[in-house]
Every structure is written in structure tokens, then in C-alpha cells.
C-alpha positions in Angstrom: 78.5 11.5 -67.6 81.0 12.4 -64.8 83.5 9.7 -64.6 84.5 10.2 -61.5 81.4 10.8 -59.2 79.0 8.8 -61.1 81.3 5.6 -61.6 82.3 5.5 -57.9 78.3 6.0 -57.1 77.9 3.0 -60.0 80.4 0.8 -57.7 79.3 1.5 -54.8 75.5 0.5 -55.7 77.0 -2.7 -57.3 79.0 -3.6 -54.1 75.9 -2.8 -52.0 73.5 -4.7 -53.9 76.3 -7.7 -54.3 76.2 -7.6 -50.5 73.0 -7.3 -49.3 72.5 -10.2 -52.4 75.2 -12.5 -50.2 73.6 -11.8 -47.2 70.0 -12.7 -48.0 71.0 -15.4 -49.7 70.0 -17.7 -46.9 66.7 -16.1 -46.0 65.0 -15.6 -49.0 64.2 -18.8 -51.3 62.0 -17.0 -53.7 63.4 -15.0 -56.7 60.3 -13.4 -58.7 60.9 -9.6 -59.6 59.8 -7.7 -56.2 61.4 -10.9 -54.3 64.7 -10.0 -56.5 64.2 -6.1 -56.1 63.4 -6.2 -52.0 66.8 -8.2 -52.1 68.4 -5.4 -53.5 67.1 -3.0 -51.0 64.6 -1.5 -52.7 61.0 -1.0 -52.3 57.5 -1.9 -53.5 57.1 -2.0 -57.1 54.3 0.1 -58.8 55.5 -1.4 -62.5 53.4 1.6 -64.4 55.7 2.2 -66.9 55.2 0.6 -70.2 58.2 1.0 -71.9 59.0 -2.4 -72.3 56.9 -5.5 -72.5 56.7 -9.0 -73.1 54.4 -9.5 -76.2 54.4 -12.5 -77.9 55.7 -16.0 -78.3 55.5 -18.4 -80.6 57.7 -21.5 -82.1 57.3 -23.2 -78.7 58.9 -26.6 -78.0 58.5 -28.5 -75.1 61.9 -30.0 -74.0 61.6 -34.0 -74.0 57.8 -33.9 -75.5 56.3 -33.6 -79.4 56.2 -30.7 -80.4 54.2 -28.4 -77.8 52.6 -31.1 -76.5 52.8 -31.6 -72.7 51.5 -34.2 -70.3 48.0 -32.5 -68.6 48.7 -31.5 -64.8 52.3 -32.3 -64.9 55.7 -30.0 -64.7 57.7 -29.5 -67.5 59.9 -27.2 -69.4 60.2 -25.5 -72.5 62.1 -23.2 -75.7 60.1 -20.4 -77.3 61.0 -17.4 -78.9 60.0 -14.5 -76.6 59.2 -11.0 -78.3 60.5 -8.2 -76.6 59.4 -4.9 -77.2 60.4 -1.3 -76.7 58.1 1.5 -77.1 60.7 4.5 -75.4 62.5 6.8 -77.6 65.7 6.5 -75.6 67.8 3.3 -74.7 66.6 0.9 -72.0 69.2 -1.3 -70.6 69.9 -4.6 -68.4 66.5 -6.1 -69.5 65.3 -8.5 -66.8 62.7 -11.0 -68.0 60.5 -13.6 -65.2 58.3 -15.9 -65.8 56.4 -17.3 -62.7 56.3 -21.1 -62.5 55.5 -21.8 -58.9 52.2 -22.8 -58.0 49.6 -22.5 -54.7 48.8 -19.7 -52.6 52.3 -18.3 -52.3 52.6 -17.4 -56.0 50.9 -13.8 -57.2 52.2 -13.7 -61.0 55.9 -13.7 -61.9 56.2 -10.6 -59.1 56.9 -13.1 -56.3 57.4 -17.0 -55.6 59.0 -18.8 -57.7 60.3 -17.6 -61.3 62.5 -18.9 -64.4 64.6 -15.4 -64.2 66.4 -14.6 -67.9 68.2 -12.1 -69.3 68.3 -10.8 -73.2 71.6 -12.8 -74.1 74.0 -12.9 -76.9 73.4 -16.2 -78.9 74.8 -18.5 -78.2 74.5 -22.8 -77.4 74.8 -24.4 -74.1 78.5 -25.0 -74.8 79.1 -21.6 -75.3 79.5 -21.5 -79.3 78.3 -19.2 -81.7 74.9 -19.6 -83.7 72.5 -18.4 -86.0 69.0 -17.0 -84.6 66.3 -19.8 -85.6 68.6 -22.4 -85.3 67.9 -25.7 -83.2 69.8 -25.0 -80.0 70.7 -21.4 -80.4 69.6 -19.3 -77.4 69.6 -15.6 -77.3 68.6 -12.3 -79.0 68.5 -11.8 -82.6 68.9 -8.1 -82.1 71.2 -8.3 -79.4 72.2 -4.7 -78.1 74.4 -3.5 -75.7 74.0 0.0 -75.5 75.4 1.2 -72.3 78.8 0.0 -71.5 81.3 -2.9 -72.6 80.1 -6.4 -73.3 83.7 -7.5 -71.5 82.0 -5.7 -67.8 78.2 -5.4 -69.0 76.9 -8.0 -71.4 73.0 -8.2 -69.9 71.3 -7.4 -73.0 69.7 -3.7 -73.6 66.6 -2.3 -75.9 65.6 0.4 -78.3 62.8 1.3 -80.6 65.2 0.6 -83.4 65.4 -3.0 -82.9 64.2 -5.0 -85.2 63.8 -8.7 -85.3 64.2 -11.8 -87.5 61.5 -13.8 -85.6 59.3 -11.1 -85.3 60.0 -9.1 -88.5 58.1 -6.0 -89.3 57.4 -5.3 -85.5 59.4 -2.2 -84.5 61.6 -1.8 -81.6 61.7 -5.8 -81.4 63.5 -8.2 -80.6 63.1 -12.3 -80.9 64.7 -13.5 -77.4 65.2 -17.4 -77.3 65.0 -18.4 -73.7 64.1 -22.0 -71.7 61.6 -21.7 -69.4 61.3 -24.7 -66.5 59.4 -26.2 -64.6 55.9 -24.7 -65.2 52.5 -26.8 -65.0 50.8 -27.9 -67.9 46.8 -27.4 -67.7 44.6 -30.1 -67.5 42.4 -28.9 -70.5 42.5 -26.0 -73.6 45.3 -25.0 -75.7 47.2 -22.7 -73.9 49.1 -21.9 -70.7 48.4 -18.9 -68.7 52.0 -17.7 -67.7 52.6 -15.3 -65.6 55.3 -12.7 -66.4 57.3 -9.9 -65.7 59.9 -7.5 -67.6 62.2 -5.0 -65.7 64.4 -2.3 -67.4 66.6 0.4 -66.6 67.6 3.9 -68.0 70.6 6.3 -68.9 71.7 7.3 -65.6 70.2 4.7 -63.6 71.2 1.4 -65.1 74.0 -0.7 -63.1 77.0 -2.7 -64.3 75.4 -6.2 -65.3 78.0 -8.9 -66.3 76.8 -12.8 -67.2 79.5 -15.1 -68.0 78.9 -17.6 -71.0 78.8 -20.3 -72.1 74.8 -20.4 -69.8 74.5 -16.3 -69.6 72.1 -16.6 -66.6 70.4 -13.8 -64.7 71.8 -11.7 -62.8 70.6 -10.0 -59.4 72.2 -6.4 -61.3 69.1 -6.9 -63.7 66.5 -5.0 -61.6 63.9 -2.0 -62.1 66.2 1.5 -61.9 62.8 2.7 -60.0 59.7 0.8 -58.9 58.1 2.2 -62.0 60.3 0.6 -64.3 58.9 -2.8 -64.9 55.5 -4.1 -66.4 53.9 -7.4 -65.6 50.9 -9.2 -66.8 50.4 -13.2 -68.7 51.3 -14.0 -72.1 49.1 -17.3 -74.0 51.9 -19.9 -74.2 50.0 -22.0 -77.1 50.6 -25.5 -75.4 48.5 -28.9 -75.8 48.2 -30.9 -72.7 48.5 -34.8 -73.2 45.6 -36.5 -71.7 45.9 -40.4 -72.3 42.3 -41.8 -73.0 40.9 -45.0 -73.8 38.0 -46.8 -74.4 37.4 -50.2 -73.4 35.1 -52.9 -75.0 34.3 -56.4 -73.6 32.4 -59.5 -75.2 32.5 -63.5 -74.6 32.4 -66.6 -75.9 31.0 -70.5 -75.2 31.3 -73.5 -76.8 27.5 -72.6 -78.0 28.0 -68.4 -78.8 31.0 -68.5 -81.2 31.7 -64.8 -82.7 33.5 -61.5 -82.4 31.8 -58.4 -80.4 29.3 -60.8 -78.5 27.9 -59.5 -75.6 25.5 -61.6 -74.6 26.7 -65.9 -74.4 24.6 -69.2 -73.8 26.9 -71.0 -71.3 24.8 -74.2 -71.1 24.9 -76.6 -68.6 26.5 -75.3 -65.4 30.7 -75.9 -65.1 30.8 -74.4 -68.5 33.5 -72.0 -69.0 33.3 -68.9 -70.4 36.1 -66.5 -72.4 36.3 -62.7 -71.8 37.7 -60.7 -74.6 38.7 -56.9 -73.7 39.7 -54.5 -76.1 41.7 -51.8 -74.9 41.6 -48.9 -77.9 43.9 -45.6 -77.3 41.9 -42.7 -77.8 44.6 -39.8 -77.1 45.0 -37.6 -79.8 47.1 -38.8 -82.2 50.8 -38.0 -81.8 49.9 -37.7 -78.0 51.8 -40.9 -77.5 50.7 -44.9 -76.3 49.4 -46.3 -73.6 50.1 -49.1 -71.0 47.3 -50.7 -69.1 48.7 -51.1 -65.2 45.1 -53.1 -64.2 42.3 -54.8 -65.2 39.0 -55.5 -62.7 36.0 -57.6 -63.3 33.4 -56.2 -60.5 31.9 -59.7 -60.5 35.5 -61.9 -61.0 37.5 -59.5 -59.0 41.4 -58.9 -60.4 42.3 -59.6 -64.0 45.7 -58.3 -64.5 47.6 -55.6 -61.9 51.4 -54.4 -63.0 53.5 -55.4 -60.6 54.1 -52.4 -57.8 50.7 -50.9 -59.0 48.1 -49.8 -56.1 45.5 -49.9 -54.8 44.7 -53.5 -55.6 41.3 -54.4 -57.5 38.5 -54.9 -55.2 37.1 -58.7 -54.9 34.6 -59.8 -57.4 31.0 -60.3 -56.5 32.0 -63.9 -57.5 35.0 -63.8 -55.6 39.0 -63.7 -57.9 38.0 -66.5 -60.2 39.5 -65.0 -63.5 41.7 -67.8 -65.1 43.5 -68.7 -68.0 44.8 -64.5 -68.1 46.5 -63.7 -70.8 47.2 -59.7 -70.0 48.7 -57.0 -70.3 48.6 -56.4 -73.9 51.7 -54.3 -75.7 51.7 -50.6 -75.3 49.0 -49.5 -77.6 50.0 -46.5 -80.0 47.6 -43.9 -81.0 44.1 -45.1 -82.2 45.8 -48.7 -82.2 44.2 -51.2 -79.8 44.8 -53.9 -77.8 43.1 -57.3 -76.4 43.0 -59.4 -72.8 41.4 -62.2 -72.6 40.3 -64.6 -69.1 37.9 -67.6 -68.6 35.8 -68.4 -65.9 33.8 -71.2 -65.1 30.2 -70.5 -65.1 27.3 -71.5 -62.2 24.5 -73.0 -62.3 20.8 -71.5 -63.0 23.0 -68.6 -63.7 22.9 -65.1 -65.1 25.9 -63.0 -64.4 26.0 -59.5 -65.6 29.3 -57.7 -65.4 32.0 -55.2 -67.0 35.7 -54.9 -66.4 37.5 -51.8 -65.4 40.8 -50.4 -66.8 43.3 -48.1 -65.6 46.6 -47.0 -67.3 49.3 -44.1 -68.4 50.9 -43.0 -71.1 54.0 -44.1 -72.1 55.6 -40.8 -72.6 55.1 -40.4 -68.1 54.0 -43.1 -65.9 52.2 -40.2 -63.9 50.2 -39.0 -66.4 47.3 -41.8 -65.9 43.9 -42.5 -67.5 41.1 -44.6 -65.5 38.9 -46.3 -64.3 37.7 -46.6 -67.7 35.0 -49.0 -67.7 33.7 -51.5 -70.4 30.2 -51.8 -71.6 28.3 -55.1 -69.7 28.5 -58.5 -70.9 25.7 -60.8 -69.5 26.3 -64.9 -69.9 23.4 -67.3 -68.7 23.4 -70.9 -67.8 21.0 -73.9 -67.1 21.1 -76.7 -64.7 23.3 -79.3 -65.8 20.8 -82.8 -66.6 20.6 -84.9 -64.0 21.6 -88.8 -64.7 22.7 -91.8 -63.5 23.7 -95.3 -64.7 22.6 -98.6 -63.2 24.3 -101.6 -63.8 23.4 -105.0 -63.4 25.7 -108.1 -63.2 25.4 -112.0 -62.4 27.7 -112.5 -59.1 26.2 -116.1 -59.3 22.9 -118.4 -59.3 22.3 -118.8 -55.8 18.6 -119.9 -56.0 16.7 -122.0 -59.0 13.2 -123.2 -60.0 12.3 -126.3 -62.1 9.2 -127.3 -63.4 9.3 -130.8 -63.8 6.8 -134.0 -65.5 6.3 -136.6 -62.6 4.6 -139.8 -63.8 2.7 -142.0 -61.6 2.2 -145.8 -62.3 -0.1 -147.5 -59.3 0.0 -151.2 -59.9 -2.1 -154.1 -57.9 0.2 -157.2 -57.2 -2.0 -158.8 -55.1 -2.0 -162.7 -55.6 -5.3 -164.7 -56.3 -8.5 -162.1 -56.4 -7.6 -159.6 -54.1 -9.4 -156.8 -55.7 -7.9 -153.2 -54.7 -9.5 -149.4 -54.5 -7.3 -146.9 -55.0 -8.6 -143.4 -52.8 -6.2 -140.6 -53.4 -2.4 -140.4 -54.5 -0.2 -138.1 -52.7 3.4 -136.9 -52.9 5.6 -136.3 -50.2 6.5 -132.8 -51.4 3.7 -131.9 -53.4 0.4 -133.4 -50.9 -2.2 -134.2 -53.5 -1.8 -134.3 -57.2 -5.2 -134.9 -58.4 -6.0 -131.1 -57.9 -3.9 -128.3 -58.6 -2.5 -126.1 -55.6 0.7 -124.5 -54.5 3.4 -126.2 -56.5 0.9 -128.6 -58.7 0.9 -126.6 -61.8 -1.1 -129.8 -64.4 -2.1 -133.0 -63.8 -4.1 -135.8 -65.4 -4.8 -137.6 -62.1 -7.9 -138.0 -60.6 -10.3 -136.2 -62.7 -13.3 -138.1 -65.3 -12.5 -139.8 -68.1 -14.0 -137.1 -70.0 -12.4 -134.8 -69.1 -8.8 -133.8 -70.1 -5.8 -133.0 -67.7 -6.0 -129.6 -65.9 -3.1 -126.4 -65.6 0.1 -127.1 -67.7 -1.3 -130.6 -69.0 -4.5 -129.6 -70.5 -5.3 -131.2 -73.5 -4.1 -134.5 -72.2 -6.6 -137.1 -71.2 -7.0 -138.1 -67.9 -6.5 -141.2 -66.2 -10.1 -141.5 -64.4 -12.1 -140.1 -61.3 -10.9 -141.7 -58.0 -11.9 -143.9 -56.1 -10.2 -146.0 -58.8 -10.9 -150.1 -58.9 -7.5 -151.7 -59.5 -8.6 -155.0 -60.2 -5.4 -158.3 -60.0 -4.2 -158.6 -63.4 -5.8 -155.6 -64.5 -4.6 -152.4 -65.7 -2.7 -150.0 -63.8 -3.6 -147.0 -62.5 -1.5 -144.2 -64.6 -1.1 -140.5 -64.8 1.2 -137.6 -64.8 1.6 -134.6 -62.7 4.0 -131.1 -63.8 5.1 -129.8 -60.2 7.9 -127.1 -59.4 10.6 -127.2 -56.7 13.4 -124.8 -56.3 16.3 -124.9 -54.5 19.8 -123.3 -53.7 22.2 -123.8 -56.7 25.3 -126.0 -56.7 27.0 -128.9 -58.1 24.8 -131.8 -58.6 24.8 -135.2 -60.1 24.4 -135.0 -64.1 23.5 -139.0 -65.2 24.4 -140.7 -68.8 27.1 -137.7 -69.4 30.0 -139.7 -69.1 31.7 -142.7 -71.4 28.7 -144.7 -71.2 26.7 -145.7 -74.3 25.5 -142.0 -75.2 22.4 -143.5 -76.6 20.4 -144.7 -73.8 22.7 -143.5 -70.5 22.7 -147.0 -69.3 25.2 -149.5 -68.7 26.1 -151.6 -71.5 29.2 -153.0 -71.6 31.1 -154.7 -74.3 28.7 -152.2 -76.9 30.3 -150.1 -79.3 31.3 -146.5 -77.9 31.2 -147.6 -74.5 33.3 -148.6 -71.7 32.7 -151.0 -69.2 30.5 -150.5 -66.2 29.4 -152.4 -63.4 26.3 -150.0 -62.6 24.6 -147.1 -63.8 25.9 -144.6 -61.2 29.5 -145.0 -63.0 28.2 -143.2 -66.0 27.1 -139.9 -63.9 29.6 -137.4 -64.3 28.9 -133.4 -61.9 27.5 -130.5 -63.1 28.9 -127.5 -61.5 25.5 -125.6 -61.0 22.2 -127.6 -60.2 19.4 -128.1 -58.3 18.2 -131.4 -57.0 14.8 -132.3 -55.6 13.7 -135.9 -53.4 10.2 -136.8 -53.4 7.8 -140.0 -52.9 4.4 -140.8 -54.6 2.4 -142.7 -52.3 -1.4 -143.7 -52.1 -4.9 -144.4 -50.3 -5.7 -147.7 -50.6 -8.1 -150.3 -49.4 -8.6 -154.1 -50.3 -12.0 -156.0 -51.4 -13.0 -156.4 -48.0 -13.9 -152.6 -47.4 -12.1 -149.5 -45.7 -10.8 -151.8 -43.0 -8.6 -154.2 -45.5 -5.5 -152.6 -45.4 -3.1 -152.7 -48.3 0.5 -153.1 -48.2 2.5 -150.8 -50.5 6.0 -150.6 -52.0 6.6 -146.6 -52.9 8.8 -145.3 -54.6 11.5 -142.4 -53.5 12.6 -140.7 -56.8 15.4 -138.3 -56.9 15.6 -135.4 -59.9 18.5 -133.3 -60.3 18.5 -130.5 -63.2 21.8 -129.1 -64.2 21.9 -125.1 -65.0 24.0 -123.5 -67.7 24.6 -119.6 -66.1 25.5 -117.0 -69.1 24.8 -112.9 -69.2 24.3 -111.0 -72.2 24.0 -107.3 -72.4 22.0 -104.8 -74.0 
């Protein structure tokens, strides 16, 4: 190689390519392969040579995740051990590797958009030491080459078919490149990633000075196709598992009368019963795919349950309106196949039967973006009757304001005529009663004024009778004698009780100077007053004529008799 004309052309390449780099800084924010080649100057990019390629990868590990597990539709980043390959029988220098990780319309492959851009590195660590190739944190080539130049002024790793590789051993011209890829999406579903990629090369005679400082080594804008042939592009299978939290959600109840586990279908009873909802959260992501957090709970016929605090949108209202008490939610972040319970009470209608389920949403607790939900619950249905309809009537005694006697008159008619005066007795009569030789109205027996032969009527049958009327009262001759039971009622109150007080307790009378007895001047001061009583007036009177016929009148002395009951007032229960 001529030194002199071929180093100056080397230089003034580099300087061209550093400048028109500087200056399109600004305009150009994406840095695929023809993005990084057009920035150079050059043009489009056939990429039909094969000579090297990007064929393999395997030991990946996704940075901050388990294992190659990522979260399903979310960014992330990753380590793998690339294999680089060279099928050329001559060197091939300042390897440029690109891995396309933007996303929407503007990204075709790793050729232009947005790229993870990588050269084939010495090892090394992040803080610039040296490793061994396999090793947790070693980054780089274990068969790194430089082939055309001085690693002080070109270190950007170079190939050959000699290569040969610890992490890819027995493939020739190989070599096992450990490089961090960023920010690429992981699929929703399968087992791999589609990435896109590209890998640019030059050779003897074309290749530029390429210089990455340590301890990072990034890419370099120098690591470009010599010629628009000399790159290849295409997709390698990165074998990743996307992390799709699931769950399943069970519901069931309980009553005072449906006692049990797993019951999905309670007798509330009587309306105003409440009810308990259990919900069983179990996480159903793979296992080693991390826990789950429930953010919300929903009843479609008790509105909201539980929401996190923050979380939207809020539950819609229950058929039944928000009526879930007695929450006791969220439950602790569930870990693979583990579960965990909610529970709420509501009070339950009348004539009811209420048919509903719950609805959960949540995210895994490795990313609060990667969600799961609405996940809904089977249906619980709880039924109710109308509650018995009673009442309770109570009866007290305020006091006795009206009271009803039945009381035994007797009636003694007498002739105290002098000399022969013969008397005919007609009728008797009382002044309250009227007559009292039938019964009527308040006459309820009597033994006046019906035949000899006959005994008394009403309450005083059995009795004999005290003779038809008209009755001859003859002077000096028997008297005229019957008895009537009448009833009178009255308002209550205090009344007269006679014979109750210090008085001889035999006969009621007056008797003083007797034993057990004080002395009294009349009757009346023996009476003492009951507080409740009824007291009744009434005068027996008759029809009577003298011996000289209907027109002999008689003269009569009548007498006014005054009764007064006393009432003892007492209640019992039952």
C-alpha cells in the first residue's frame, strides 16, 4: 500500500465524513445503516454481498426481567451473544452491526429509523476492565481481531474465515459478539422477537480509520459499507417470552341461612338481610412471570368495590346503585398460581333475586403498564322473601270509669191500717226500675207478682213466689214480701263503704261499750270511703186501694234506699 497517496486519501475521507457527520448532525435524527451511510455522503445501498452476516443468537437476557422474559407490548432491552460470521477468504474490517428497534410506518428493517448501532469490541465491562468471554458483564468479541491497522488509531473490530468462537464453537469464521441491545418492543404473543438487522463491512483498500474509546466502545459513524454492496440485512429470531399477567376470578356468598365455601347461589331470607361476597383473585401468568396487583374491583349490580387510588376510569354505577359495604380489598400482590380473596356485604331487597358478577382489573408487579382486565367472575344469584308482616297490640287499664252491679232488692209491703181497714195491693213499682213483677230492661229475677205455684222468674228461678197481684193485705195480717235482682251502672268513684271502720266488725252497727268496738253515736260513724265505687238511689212504691173499692185511697210511707258497691281494680297479663 502506498503510504503516502493512499494515507493522505485515508485522511482526507475521514475528515470529510467527520464533517459532513458534524454537519448533519442536526438534520438527521435517525441512525439505521442507509440513514448512517447517506450521512457519510454516500448513496443507496444495494447490500448483495454476503460476506458477512448476522446468524445466530442465543444466551439472551433481558436487562431488569427473568431470564428472557419480557413484559408483552412493552419496551425493553437486552444482552445476547451475537454470532458473527464471515464467509470471504480475505479480511473484512470495521464491522458495523444494527439492530432496528423503532416502531410505526417510519421504520423499514434496521436500514433506516431508529437502530441500537454496535461495533465488534474488545471485551471488556462497562467500567472499562478486562474479562473473560461468557462471563456476567463482559461485553465484546471472543475472537476479537484487528486486522488492518493499530488498535491505539483503529480498534473497531474486523473478521475472517479463520475466526473461531467460544460461544459458537465448531462454526468457522465465527465469532461470539456480546452486545446490549435497547429499547425494542416485546410481542404481545409467541416465543420470539422478529428483529430487524443489519451488518456492514469493509475491505483491504477501502476500509477507513475507525477509533472507539473504552471503557463503552460505541459505534462509530467510520463503521460504514466501503461500497453499497457491502452490507447484508435481514431478521434474526430473538427467542424472547412476553409476560402477559392473567387471572381468573371466582365469586360466591354467604347468609345467615347458606353457610359454605364456593356457594354460588344464597337464601337471604327475609328482606334487610345482608349478604357477604367472597372474590378470589388467582394469578394465572406463567409461573416465574411475576405477581399481580388488583387496581379495581366492580360489581355490575353494586357498582365499585375497591379502586387504587389514582386508578381510572372509575367503575360504572351498579344496577343497585354503590351499595358494597363492609370492603375489605385489595388483597396482597398475588405470586404465581397463588391467590387472593375480597370480600363486601350488601344488604339485600325484598321479593328479590339479584344476579350479578364482579369485574377485575390489574398489572403485574414487575410494570404497572403491563395490565390484565376486565376479567370477570362467574355469576352469583342470592334471593329473598318478604319479610312477615306483624304487629303487637297492647292493652292496659288507664282506670274504671264506668261499672255495672247486679243487685237483690227485697220488698216488704205492710198494712198498718188501724181497726179493719182491709187493703188491696195492685202493682209494686220502683222508681228506677218501673215494675218488678215482670222482667224487662234492668229487672233481671223476681219473685213478685207471679202465682203461688209458680217459682220466681230470670236470675231468681227456683225461688217461690210471693203470690199473683192484686194481693189482699188484710190488718194484722201477713205482709206482702218478695225480692227482685235489678242492675244499675254508673261512673266509678269514691263512695261510701258502711261497717268498715272501728265499729263492732260483726254486725257493722253501732254498739258501744261492746268488746272490739269504739263508741258511736250513729251508724254513719262507722262508714269509712272506698276509693272506686258505684252508688245507686231508688224507691219501692205501690198501687193500692182500701176496702171501700178503687176510690179508697191509701196513704203510704215508702221507702228511699241507697246501695253503694265498692270496686277492687287489678290487671293481670297473659
Amino acid at each position: 500500500m502506498g503510504c503516502r497517496i493512499n494515507c493522505c486519501k485515508k485522511f482526507s475521507l475521514v475528515f470529510a465524513v467527520l464533517a459532513m457527520a458534524i454537519m448533519a448532525a442536526p438534520a438527521f435524527a435517525q441512525n439505521c445503516l442507509q440513514d448512517e451511510y447517506t450521512a457519510s455522503g454516500g448513496g443507496k445501498l444495494q447490500c448483495t454481498a454476503n460476506d458477512v452476516q448476522l446468524a445466530a443468537v442465543k444466551n439472551v437476557q433481558v436487562i431488569g426481567g427473568v431470564g428472557n422474559k419480557c413484559l408483552a407490548g412493552q419496551p425493553f432491552s437486552f444482552i445476547a451473544d451475537f454470532e458473527v460470521v464471515t464467509t470471504a477468504n480475505k479480511t473484512r474490517s470495521n464491522i458495523g452491526l444494527y439492530f432496528g428497534t423503532g416502531t410505526g410506518a417510519g421504520q423499514v428493517g434496521a436500514l433506516s429509523g431508529t437502530c441500537t448501532d454496535s461495533i465488534i469490541a474488545p471485551l471488556h465491562t462497562t467500567s472499562g476492565a478486562s474479562c473473560t468471554a461468557g462471563t456476567a458483564g463482559c461485553f465484546g468479541s471472543d475472537h476479537y481481531d484487528e486486522l488492518d491497522g493499530n488498535t491505539a488509531t483503529d480498534n473497531c473490530g474486523d473478521t475472517s474465515s479463520q475466526d473461531t468462537s467460544t460461544a459458537y464453537p465448531g462454526v468457522a469464521g465465527a465469532q461470539g459478539v456480546t452486545l446490549e441491545i435497547d429499547n425494542v418492543t416485546c410481542p404481545l404473543t409467541g416465543t420470539s422477537l422478529s428483529l430487524p438487522e443489519c451488518t456492514s463491512w469493509q475491505v483491504p483498500g477501502k476500509q477507513l480509520t475507525c477509533f472507539s474509546p473504552s471503557p463503552s466502545f460505541p459505534y462509530q459513524t467510520s463503521a460504514i459499507p466501503g461500497s453499497p454492496s457491502k452490507c447484508s440485512c435481514g431478521f434474526l429470531s430473538i427467542p424472547v417470552q412476553p409476560i402477559q399477567p392473567t387471572a381468573s376470578v371466582a365469586k360466591s356468598c354467604n347468609t345467615a341461612l347458606s353457610s359454605g365455601t364456593g356457594l354460588t347461589s344464597c337464601d337471604a331470607g327475609p328482606e334487610g338481610s345482608t349478604v357477604t361476597y367472597h372474590v378470589k383473585i388467582t394469578n394465572t401468568t406463567p409461573a416465574g412471570e411475576g405477581g399481580v396487583i388488583v387496581d379495581q374491583i366492580c360489581d355490575n349490580r353494586y357498582g365499585t368495590v375497591f379502586t387504587a387510588s389514582g386508578f381510572t376510569p372509575a367503575c360504572p354505577d351498579g344496577t343497585l346503585g354503590n351499595t358494597a359495604t363492609n370492603v375489605d380489598c385489595p388483597p396482597a400482590d398475588i405470586a404465581n398460581g397463588g391467590s387472593g380473596t375480597c370480600s363486601f356485604t350488601v344488604v339485600q331487597g325484598e321479593l328479590a333475586s339479584v344476579t350479578d358478577t364482579v369485574t377485575v382489573k390489574g398489572h403485574s408487579d414487575l410494570a404497572a403498564s403491563a395490565t390484565f382486565g376486565p376479567t370477570d367472575s362467574n355469576t352469583v344469584t342470592v334471593t329473598s322473601t318478604d319479610a312477615p308482616s306483624t304487629a303487637t297490640i297492647t292493652k292496659g287499664l288507664v282506670t274504671t270509669t264506668n261499672a255495672c252491679a247486679t243487685v237483690r232488692y227485697s220488698v216488704d209491703v205492710k198494712n198498718t191500717s188501724g181497726a179493719d181497714e182491709n187493703l188491696t195491693l195492685n202493682s209494686i213499682n220502683d222508681s228506677a226500675y218501673g215494675s218488678i213483677t215482670t222482667l224487662h230492661g234492668s229487672v233481671l229475677g223476681t219473685t213478685c207478682g207471679i202465682d203461688t205455684n209458680l217459682v220466681g222468674l230470670g236470675t231468681l228461678n227456683g225461688s217461690s213466689g210471693a203470690g199473683t197481684l192484686p194481693a189482699s193485705l188484710p190488718v194484722g195480717g201477713a205482709d206482702y214480701q218478695c225480692q227482685f235482682d235489678a242492675q244499675f251502672c254508673g261512673a266509678t268513684g269514691p263512695v261510701k263503704q258502711f261497717g268498715t271502720g272501728t265499729c263492732n266488725t260483726q254486725t257493722g252497727f253501732c254498739s258501744a261499750g261492746l268488746p272490739n268496738t269504739t263508741a258511736c253515736s250513729k251508724n254513719s260513724d262507722c262508714d269509712t270511703t272506698c276509693a272506686l265505687g258505684i252508688s245507686h238511689v231508688n224507691t219501692v212504691s205501690g198501687s193500692m186501694h182500701g176496702d171501700e173499692g178503687v176510690s179508697d185511697p191509701v196513704t203510704e210511707t215508702d221507702h228511699t234506699l241507697t246501695v253503694n258497691e265498692c270496686l277492687a281494680s287489678f290487671t293481670s297479663s297473659q
